[in-house]
C-alpha positions in Angstrom: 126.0 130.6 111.4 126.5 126.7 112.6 129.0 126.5 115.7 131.1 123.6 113.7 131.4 127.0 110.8 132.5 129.3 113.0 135.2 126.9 114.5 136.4 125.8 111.1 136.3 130.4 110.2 138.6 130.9 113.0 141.5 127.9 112.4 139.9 125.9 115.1 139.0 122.1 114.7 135.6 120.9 114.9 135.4 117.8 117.4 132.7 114.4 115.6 132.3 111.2 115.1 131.0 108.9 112.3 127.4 107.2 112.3 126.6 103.8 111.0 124.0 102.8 113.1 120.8 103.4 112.5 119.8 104.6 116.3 117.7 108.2 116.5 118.6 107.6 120.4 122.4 107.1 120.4 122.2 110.0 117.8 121.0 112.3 120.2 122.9 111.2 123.0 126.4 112.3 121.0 124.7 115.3 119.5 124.2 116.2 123.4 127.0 115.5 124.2 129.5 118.6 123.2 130.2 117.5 119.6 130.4 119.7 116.6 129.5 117.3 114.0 128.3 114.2 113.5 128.9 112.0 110.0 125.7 110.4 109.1 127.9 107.5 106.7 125.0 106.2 103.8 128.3 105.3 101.5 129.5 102.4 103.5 126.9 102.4 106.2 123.5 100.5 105.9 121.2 103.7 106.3 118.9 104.6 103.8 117.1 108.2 103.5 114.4 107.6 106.3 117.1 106.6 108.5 118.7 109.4 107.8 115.9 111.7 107.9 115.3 110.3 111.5 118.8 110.4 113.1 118.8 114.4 111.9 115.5 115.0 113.1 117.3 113.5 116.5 119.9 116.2 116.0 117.5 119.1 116.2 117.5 121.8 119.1 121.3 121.1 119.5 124.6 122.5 118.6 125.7 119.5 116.5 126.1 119.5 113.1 124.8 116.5 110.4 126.8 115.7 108.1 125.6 113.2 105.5 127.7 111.2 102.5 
């Protein structure tokens, strides 16, 4: 089980940000640095799939969590 799950399991909050920049390094840099989640935005952001695809593979090997709308 994901660490952000087993926060949210045990009444604890899960500590993120939002993403609308298309940036596989700045990704990484948050995702390494202690967050639980990070909100990849495609609604109101201007990332497309690829972008997306990208700033996850970023996330990998980490605790943090993508989530994508």
């Amino acid at each position: 089980m994901n660490s952000l799950l087993k926060k949210l399991k045990q009444g604890q909050k899960g500590l993120g940000v939002f993403a609308t920049m298309n940036s596989p390094m700045v990704t990484r840099s948050l995702a390494t640095a202690g967050l639980d989640f990070i909100f990849i935005d495609q609604q109101h952001g201007l990332l497309d799939s690829s972008d997306t695809d990208q700033m996850i593979t970023a996330m990998f090997g980490t605790d943090c969590t993508p989530i994508v709308r």
